[in-house]
C-alpha positions as a Markdown table, in Angstrom:
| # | Residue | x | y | z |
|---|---|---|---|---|
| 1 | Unk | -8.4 | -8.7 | 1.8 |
| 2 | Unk | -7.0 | -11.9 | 0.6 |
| 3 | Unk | -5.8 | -13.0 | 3.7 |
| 4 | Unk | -8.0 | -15.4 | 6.3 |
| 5 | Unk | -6.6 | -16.8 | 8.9 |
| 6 | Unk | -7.7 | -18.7 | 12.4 |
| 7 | Unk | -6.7 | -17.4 | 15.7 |
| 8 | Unk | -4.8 | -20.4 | 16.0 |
| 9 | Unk | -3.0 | -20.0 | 12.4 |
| 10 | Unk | -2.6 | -16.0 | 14.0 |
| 11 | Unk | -1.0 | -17.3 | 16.8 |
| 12 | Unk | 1.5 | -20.2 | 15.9 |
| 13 | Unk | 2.4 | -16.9 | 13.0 |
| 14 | Unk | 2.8 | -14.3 | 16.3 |
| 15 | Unk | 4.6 | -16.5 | 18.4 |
| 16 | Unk | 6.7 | -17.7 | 16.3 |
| 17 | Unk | 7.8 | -14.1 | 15.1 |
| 18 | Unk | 8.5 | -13.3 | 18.6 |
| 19 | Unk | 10.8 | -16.0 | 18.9 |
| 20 | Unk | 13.3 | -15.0 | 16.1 |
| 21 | Unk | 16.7 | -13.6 | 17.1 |
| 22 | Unk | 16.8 | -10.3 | 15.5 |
| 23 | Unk | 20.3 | -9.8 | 14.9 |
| 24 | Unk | 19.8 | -13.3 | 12.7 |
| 25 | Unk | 16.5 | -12.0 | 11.3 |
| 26 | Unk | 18.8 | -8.9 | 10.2 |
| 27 | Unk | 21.1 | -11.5 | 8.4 |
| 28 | Unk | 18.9 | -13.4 | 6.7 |
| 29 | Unk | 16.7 | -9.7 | 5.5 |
| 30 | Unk | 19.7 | -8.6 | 4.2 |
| 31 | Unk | 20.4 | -11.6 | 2.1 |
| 32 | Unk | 17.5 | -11.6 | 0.3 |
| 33 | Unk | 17.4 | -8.1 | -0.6 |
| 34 | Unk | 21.2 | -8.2 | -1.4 |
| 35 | Unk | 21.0 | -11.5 | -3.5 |
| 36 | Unk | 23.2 | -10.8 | -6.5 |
| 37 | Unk | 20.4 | -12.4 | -8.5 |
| 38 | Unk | 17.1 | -12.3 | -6.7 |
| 39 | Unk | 17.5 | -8.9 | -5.0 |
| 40 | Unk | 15.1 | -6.1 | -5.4 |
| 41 | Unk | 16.2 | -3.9 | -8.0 |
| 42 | Unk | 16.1 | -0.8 | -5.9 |
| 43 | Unk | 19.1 | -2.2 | -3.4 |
| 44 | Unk | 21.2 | -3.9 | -5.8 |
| 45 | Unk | 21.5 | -0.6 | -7.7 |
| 46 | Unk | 22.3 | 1.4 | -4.6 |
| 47 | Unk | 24.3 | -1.1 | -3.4 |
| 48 | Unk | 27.1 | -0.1 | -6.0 |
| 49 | Unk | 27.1 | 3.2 | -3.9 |
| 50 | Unk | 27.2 | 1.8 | -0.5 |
| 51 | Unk | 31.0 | 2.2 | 1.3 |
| 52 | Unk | 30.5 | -1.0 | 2.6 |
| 53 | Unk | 29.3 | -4.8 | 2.3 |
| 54 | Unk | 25.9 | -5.0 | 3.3 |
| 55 | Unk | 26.0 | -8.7 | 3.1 |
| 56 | Unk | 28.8 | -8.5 | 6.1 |
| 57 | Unk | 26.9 | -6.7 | 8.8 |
| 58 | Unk | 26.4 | -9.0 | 10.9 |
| 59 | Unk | 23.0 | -7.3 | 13.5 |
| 60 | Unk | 20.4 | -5.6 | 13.9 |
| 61 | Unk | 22.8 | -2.5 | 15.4 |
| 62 | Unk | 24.4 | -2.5 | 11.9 |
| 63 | Unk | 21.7 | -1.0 | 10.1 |
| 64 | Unk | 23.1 | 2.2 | 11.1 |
| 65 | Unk | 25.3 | 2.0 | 8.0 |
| 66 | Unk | 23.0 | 2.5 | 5.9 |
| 67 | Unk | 21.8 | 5.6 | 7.6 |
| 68 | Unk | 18.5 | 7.3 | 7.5 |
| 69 | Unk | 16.3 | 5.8 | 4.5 |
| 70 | Unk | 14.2 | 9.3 | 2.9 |
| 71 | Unk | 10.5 | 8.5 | 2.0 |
| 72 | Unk | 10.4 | 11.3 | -0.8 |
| 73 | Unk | 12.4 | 7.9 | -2.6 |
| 74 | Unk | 9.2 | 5.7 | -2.5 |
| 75 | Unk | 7.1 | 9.3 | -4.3 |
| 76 | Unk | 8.8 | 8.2 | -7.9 |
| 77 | Unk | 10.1 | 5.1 | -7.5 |
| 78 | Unk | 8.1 | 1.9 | -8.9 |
| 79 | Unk | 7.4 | 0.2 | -5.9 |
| 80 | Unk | 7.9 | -3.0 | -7.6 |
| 81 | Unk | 11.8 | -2.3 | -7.4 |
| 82 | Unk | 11.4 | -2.9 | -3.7 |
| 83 | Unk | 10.4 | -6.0 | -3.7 |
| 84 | Unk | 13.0 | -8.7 | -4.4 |
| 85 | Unk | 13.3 | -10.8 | -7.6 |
| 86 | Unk | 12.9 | -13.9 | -5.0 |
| 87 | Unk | 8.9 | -13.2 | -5.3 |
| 88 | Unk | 7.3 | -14.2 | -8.6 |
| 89 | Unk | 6.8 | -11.7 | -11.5 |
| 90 | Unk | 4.2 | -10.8 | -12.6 |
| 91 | Unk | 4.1 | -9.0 | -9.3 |
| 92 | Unk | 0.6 | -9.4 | -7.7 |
| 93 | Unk | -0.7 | -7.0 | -4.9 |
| 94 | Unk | -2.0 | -4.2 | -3.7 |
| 95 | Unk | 0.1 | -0.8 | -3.6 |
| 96 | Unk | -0.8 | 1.6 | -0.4 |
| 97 | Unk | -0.3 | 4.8 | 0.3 |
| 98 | Unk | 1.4 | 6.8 | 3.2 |
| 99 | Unk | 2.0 | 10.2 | 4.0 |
| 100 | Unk | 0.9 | 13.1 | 1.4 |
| 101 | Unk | 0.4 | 15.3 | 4.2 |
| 102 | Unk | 3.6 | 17.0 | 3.6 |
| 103 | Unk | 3.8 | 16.4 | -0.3 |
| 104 | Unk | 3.1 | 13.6 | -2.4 |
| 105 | Unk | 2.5 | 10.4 | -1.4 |
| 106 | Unk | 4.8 | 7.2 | -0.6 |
| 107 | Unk | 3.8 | 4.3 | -2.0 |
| 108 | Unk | 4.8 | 0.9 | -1.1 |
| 109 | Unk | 3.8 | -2.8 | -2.8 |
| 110 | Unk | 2.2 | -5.3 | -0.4 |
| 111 | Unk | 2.8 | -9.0 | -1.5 |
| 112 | Unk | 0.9 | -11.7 | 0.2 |
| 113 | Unk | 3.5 | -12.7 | 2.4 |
| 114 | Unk | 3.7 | -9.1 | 4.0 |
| 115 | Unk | -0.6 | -9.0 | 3.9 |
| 116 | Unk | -0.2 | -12.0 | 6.1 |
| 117 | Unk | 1.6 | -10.5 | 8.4 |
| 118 | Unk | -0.7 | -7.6 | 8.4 |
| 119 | Unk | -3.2 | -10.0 | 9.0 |
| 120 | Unk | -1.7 | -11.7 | 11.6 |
| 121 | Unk | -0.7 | -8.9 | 14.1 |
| 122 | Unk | -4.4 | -7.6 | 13.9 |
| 123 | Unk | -5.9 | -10.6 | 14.6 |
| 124 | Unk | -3.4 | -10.6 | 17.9 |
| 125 | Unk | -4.3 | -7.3 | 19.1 |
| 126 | Unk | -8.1 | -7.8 | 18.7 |
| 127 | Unk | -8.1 | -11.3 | 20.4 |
| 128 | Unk | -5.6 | -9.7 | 23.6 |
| 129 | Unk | -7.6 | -6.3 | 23.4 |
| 130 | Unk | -10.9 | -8.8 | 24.2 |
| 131 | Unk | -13.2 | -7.9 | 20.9 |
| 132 | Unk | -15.6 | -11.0 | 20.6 |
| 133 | Unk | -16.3 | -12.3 | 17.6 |
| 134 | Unk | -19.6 | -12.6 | 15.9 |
| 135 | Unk | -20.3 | -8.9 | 16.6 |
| 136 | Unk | -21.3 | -6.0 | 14.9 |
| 137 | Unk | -18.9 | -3.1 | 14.0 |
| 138 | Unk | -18.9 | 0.2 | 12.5 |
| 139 | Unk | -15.8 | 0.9 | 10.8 |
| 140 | Unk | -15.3 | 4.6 | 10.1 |
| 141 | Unk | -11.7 | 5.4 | 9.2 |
| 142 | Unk | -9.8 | 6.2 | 5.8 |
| 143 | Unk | -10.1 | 3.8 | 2.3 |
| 144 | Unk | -9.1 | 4.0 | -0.9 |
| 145 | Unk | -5.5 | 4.1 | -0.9 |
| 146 | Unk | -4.9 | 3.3 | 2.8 |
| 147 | Unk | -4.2 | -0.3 | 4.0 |
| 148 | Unk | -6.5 | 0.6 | 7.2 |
| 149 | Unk | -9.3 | 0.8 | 4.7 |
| 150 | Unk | -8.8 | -3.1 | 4.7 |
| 151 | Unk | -9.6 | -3.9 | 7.9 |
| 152 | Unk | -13.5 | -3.7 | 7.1 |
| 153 | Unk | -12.9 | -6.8 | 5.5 |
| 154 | Unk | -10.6 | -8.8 | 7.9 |
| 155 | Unk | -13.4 | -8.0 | 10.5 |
| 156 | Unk | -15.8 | -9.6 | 8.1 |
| 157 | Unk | -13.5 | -12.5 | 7.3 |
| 158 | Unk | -11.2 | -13.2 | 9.9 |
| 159 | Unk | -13.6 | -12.3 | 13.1 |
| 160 | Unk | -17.2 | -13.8 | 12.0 |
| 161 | Unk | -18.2 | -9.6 | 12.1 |
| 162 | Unk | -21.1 | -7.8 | 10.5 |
| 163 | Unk | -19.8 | -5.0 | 9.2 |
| 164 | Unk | -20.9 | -1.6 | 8.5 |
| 165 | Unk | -18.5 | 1.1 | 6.7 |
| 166 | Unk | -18.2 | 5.1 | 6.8 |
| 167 | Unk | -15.8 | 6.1 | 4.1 |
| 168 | Unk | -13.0 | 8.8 | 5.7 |
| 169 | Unk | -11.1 | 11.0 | 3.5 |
| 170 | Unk | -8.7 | 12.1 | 6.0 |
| 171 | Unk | -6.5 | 14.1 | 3.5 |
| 172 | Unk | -9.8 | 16.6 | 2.6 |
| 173 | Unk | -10.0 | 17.3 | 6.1 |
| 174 | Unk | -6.1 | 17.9 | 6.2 |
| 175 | Unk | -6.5 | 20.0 | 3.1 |
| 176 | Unk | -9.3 | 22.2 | 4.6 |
| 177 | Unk | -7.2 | 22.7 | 7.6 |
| 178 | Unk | -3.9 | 23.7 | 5.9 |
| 179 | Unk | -6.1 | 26.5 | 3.6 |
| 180 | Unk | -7.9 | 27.5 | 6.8 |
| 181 | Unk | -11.5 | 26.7 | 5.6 |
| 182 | Unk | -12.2 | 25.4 | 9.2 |
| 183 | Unk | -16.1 | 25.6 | 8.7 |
| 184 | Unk | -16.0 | 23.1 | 5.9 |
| 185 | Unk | -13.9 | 21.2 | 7.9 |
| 186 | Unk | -16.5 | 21.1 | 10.8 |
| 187 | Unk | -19.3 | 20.3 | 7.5 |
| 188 | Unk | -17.0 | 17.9 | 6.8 |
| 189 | Unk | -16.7 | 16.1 | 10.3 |
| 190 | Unk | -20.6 | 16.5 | 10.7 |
| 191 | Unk | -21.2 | 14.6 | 7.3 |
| 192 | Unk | -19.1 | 11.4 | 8.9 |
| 193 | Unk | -20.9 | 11.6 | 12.1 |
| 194 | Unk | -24.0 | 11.7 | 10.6 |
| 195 | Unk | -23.3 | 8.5 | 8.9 |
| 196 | Unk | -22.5 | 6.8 | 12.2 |
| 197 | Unk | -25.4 | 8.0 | 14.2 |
| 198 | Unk | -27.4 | 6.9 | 11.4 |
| 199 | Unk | -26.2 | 3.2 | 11.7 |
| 200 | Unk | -26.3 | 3.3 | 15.4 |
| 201 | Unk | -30.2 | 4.6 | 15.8 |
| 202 | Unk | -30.9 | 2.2 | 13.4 |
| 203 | Unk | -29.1 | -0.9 | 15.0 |
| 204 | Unk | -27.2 | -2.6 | 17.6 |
| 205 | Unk | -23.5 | -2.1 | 17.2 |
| 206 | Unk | -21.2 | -3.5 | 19.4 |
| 207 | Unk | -17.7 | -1.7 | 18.2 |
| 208 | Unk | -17.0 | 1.2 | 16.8 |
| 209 | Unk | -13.6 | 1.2 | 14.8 |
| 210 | Unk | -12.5 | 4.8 | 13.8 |
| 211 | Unk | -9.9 | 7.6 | 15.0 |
| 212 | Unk | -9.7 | 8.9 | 17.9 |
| 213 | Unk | -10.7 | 12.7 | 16.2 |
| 214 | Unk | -14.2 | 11.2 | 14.8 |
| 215 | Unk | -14.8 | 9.3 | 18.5 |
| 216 | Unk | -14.2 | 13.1 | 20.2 |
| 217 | Unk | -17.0 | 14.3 | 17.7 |
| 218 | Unk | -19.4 | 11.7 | 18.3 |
| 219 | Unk | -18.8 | 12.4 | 21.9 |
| 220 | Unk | -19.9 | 16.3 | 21.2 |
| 221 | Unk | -22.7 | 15.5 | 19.1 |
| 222 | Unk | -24.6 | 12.3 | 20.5 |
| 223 | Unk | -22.8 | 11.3 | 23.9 |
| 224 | Unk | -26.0 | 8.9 | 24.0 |
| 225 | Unk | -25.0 | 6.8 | 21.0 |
| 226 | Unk | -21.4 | 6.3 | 22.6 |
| 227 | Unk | -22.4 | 5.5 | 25.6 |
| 228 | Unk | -24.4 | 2.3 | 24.2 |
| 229 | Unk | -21.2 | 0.9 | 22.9 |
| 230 | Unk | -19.2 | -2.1 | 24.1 |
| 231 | Unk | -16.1 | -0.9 | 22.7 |
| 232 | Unk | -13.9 | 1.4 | 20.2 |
| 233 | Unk | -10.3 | 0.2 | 18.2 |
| 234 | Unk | -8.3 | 3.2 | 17.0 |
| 235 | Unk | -5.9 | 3.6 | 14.8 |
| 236 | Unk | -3.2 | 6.0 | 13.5 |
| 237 | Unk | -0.7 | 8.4 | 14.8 |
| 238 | Unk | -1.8 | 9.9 | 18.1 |
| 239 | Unk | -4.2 | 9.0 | 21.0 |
| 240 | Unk | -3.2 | 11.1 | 24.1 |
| 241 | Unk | -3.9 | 10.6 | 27.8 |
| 242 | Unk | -7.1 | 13.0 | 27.9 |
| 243 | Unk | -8.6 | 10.8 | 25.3 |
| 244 | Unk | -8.4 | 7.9 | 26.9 |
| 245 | Unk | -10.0 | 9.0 | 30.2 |
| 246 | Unk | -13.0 | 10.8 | 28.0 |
| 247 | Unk | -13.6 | 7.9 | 26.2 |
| 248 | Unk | -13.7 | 5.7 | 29.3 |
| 249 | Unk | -15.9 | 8.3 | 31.1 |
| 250 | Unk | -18.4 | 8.1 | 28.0 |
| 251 | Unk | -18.2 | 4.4 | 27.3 |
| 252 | Unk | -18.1 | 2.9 | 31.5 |
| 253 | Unk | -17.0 | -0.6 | 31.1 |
| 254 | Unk | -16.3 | -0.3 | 27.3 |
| 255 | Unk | -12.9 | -2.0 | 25.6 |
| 256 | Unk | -10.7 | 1.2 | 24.5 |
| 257 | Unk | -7.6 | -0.5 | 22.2 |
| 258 | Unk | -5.1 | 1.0 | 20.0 |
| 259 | Unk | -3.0 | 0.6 | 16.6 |
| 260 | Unk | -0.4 | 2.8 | 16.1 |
| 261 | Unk | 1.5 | 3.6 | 12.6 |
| 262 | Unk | 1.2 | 3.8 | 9.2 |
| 263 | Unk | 1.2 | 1.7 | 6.0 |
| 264 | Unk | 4.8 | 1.3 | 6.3 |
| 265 | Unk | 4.8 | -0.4 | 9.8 |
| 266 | Unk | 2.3 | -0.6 | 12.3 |
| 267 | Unk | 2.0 | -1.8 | 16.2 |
| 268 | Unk | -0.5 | -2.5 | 18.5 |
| 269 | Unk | -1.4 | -1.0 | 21.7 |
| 270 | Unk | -0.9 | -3.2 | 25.1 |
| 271 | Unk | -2.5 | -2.6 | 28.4 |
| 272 | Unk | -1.8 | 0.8 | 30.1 |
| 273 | Unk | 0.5 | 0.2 | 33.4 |
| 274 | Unk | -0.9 | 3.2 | 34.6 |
| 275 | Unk | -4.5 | 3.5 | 34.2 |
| 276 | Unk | -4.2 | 5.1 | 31.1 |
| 277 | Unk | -1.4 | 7.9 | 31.8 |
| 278 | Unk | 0.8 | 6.3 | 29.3 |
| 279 | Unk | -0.3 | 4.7 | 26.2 |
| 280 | Unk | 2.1 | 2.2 | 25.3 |
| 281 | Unk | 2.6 | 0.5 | 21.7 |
| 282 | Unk | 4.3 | -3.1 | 20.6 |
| 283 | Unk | 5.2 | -2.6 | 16.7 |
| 284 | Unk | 4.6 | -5.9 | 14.9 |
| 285 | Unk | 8.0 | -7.5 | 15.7 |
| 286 | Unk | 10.6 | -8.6 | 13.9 |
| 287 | Unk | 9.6 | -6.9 | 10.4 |
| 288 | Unk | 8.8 | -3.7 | 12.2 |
| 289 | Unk | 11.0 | -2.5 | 14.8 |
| 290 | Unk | 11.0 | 1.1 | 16.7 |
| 291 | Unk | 12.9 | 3.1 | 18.4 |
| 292 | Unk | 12.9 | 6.9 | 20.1 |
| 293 | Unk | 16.2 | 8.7 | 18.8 |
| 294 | Unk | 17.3 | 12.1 | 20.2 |
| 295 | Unk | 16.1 | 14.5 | 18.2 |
| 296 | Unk | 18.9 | 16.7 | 17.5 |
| 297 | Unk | 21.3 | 13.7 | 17.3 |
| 298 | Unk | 18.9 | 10.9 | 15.6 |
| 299 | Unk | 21.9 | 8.4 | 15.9 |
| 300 | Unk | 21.4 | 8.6 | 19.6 |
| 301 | Unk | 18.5 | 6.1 | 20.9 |
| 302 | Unk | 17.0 | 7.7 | 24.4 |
| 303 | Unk | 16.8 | 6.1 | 27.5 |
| 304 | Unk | 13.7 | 4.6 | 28.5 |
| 305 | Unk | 11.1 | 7.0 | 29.6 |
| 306 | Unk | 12.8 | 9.7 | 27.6 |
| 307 | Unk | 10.9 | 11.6 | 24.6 |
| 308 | Unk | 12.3 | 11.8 | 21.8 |
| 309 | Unk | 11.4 | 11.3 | 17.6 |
| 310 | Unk | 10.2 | 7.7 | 16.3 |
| 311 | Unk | 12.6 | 5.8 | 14.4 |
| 312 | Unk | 10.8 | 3.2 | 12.1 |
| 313 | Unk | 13.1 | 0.3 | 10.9 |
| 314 | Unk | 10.8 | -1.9 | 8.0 |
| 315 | Unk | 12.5 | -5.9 | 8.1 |
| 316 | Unk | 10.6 | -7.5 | 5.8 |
| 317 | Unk | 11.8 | -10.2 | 3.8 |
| 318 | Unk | 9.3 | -8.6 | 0.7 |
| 319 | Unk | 10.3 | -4.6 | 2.2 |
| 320 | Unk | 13.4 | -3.3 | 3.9 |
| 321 | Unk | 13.4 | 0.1 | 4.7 |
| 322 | Unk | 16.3 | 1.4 | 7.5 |
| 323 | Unk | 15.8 | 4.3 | 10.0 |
| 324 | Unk | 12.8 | 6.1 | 9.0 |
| 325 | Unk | 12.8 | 9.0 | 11.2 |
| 326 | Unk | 9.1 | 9.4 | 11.6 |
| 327 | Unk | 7.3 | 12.6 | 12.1 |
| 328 | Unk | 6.0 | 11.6 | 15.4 |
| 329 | Unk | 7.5 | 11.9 | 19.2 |
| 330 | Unk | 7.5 | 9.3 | 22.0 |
| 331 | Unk | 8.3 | 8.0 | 25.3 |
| 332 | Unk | 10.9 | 4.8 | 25.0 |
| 333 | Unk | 8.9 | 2.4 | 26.6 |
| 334 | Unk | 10.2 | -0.4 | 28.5 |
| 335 | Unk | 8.2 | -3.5 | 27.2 |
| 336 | Unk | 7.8 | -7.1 | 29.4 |
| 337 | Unk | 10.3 | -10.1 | 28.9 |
| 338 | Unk | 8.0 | -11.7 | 26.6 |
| 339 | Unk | 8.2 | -9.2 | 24.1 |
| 340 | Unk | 11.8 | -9.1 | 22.2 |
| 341 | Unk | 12.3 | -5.4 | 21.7 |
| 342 | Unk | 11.4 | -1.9 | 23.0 |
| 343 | Unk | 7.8 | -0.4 | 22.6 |
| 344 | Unk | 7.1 | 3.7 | 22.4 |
| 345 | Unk | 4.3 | 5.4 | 24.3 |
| 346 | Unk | 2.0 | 8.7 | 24.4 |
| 347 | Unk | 2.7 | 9.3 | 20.5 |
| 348 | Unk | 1.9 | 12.7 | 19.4 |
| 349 | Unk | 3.0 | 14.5 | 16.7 |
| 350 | Unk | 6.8 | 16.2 | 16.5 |
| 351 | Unk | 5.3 | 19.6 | 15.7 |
| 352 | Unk | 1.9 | 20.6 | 15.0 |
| 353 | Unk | 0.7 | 23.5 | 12.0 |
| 354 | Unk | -1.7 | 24.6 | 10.3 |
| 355 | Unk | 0.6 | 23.8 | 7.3 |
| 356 | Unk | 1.3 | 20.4 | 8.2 |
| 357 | Unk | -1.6 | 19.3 | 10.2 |
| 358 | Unk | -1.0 | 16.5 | 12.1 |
| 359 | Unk | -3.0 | 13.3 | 14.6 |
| 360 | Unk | -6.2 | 13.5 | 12.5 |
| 361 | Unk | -5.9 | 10.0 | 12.3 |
């Protein structure tokens, strides 16, 4: 990652973000994308078939105009067409992946200001989730194409961390499941493990970093290797209730914290009001915004403690994406007055398959 940052760089970032109006945030989005000259390519083209003057909504309600955004457009599309002509060509940056669960991947262009971001957020949720720094991790969770593969490095570079990795090809196992070779996915699942235990007879680690499906199989195969850590971060789409308490039960007294998303947008976990019978989520406010919509009527937002489908809004001045409708369920959760917009809890997926397997991560 390119990105370092102090925790008190991270924070004056945070708190700052958390203090923008988003209805002026939604303005000032807009106008950058929507510049007649420095626009990204992709929205001044579809402008021309818009019914209406995106440059005279005036909130963060408005966004409804534009209707649902369809990620099977970022599968073909350069990503480079996203990003506005504002941000100096030639573009440099990484491109991530999402999805390719249910077809091809979407791909997105990350420029620095949006890594920083990235960056940011992390650094808040490991500092308010109480991970030290100086210690030694394991970080087991997907690469290559996935933005979460980065995180090895900000724990090397932005938390003072020793650092070991376990490569995850989360799509394999997805791919085993879907053409029902369920013992080479267990083969699978035992090579991973293997890796970790390796590390952890080998050496002290403080934190293990990985999803919650590898954490449940290192639970089944070496509960006395869990047991000795001081804490696990997961990250993904789906960490239920049951999880929590059997990961408390085999790690007494260890840190248990959350991320929840994808490479589009991404929000952390905040402390359970209920000892862990909801699992509630902040998203990385104001360039990532989520709501729970009603899942026949998606232009309905729920009421709070309601399930419904998660509605992913991208704000980025480099990345604007309206009303993904994400294919994950939630409670609408009710967040403090500190934080400027609603959070979603106990995510799960919206339907479960052997065709479209879901919550590996």
């Amino acid at each position: 990652m390119s990105v370092t940052m102090s925790t008190e760089e991270s924070r004056s970032l945070t708190d700052g973000w958390l203090a923008q109006d988003l209805d002026e945030w939604t303005r000032r989005v807009l106008r950058r994308h929507f510049d007649p000259e420095h626009g990204s390519p992709y929205w001044l083209k579809r402008r021309a078939e818009l019914d209406f003057d995106p440059l005279a909504l005036t909130g963060y309600d408005d966004l409804a105009a534009f209707g649902h955004f369809e990620l099977a457009v970022l599968r073909d599309l350069d990503p480079a067409d996203l990003v506005p002509g504002a941000v100096a060509r030639p573009l440099a940056g990484r491109v991530w992946e999402s999805g390719g669960t249910t077809g091809r991947p979407s791909r997105i262009l990350y420029t620095d200001a949006m890594e920083a971001h990235w960056a940011a957020w992390r650094l808040h949720g490991s500092r308010t989730a109480g991970f030290r720094t100086g210690a030694t991790w394991i970080d087991a969770c997907p690469s290559g194409p996935h933005i979460v593969g980065e995180e090895a490095d900000y724990l090397a570079d932005m938390c003072a961390a020793t650092v070991y990795s376990i490569d995850l090809d989360t799509r394999w196992i997805k791919h085993l499941i879907r053409n029902g070779r369920l013992i080479e996915m267990e083969e699978y699942v035992d090579h991973v493990v293997e890796q970790i235990t390796d590390i952890l007879e080998s050496t002290h680690v403080d934190y293990l970093r990985s999803t919650p499906a590898t954490v449940h199989a290192l639970i089944n195969r070496r509960p006395d290797l869990m047991s000795g850590l001081s804490g696990v971060y997961l990250g993904g789409t789906q960490f239920s209730a049951d999880a929590y308490r059997r990961f408390a039960e085999a790690m007494p007294g260890g840190i248990i914290a959350t991320t929840y998303g994808n490479t589009l947008g991404c929000a952390n976990g905040v402390e359970s009001p209920d000892g862990g019978a909801t699992l509630p989520y902040v998203p990385n406010f104001p360039q990532i915004t989520m709501a729970v919509v009603d899942r026949t009527d998606p232009g309905r937002v729920v009421e709070y403690g309601e399930v419904g489908r998660v509605r992913l809004t991208v704000l980025h001045e480099d990345l604007f994406l309206p009303n993904i409708l994400e294919r994950d369920q939630a409670i609408r959760f009710r967040t403090s007055g500190e934080w400027p917009c609603d959070g979603v809890a106990n995510v799960q997926p919206l339907q479960i398959s052997s065709q479209t397997p879901e919550g590996l991560y």
